[in-house]
C-alpha positions in Angstrom: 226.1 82.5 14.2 228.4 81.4 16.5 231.6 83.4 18.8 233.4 82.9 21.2 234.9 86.0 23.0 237.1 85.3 26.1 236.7 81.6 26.5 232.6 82.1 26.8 230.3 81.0 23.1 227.8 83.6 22.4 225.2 82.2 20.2 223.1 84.5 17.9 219.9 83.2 16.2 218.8 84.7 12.8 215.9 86.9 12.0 215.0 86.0 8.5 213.5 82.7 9.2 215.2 81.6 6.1 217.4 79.2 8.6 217.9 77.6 11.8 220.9 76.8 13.2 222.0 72.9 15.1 224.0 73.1 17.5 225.8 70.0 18.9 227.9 70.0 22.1 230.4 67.1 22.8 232.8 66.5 25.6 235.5 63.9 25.4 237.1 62.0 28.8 238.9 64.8 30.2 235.8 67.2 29.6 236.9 68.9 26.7 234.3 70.9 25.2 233.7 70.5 21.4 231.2 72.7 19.1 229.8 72.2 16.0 227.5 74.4 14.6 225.6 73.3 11.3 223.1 76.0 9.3 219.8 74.5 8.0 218.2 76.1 5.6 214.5 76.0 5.3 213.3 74.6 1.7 210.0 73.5 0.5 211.3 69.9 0.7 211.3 70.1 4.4 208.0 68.5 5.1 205.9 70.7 7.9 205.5 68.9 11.3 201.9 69.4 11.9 202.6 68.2 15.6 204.9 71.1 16.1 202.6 73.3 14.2 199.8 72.9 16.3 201.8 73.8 19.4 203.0 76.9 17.3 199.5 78.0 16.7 198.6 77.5 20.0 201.4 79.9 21.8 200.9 82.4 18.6 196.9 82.2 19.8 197.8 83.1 23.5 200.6 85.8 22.7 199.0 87.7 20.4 196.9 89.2 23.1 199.6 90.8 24.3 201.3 92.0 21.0 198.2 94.2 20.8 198.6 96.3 24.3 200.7 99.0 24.3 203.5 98.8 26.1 205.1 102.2 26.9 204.6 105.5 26.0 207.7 108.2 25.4 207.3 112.1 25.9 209.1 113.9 24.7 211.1 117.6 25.8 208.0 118.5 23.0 205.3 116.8 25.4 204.1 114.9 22.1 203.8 111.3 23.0 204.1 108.4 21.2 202.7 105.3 21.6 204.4 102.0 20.7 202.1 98.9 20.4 204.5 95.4 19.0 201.4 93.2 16.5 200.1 92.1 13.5 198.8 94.6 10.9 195.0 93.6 9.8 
């Protein structure tokens, strides 16, 4: 999705992973600014790009690490805590 709010583009990427979005960014001579913004949706006919997919397993090796520490703990005026941990359910 894309906005612009006072002269500035504000860009927001989707959650689903159902899409991605292409962005393309064109000046003319005076420097004009020109946006187009194109949704891709992702269909089985897309063939997987096993180069990119090994550099996606590699960072989703080294981050999940960290998805398994927790990261803060609230208390409450009923001093129970809660702790939130962000991961993968096994």
């Amino acid at each position: 999705m894309l906005l612009q709010v006072n002269g500035k583009y504000i860009v927001k990427s989707g959650t689903d992973f159902r899409s991605f979005g292409k962005i393309t960014l064109t000046f003319d001579e005076c420097g004009k600014l020109s946006v187009a913004v194109k949704k891709i949706d992702i269909v089985s006919s897309i063939e997987e790009d096993t180069y990119i997919r090994n550099i996606v397993s590699e960072y989703i090796g080294n981050f999940t690490v960290f998805l398994k520490i927790v990261t803060f703990i609230i208390m409450c005026e009923y001093f129970v805590s809660v702790e939130l941990s962000f991961g993968f359910c096994s």
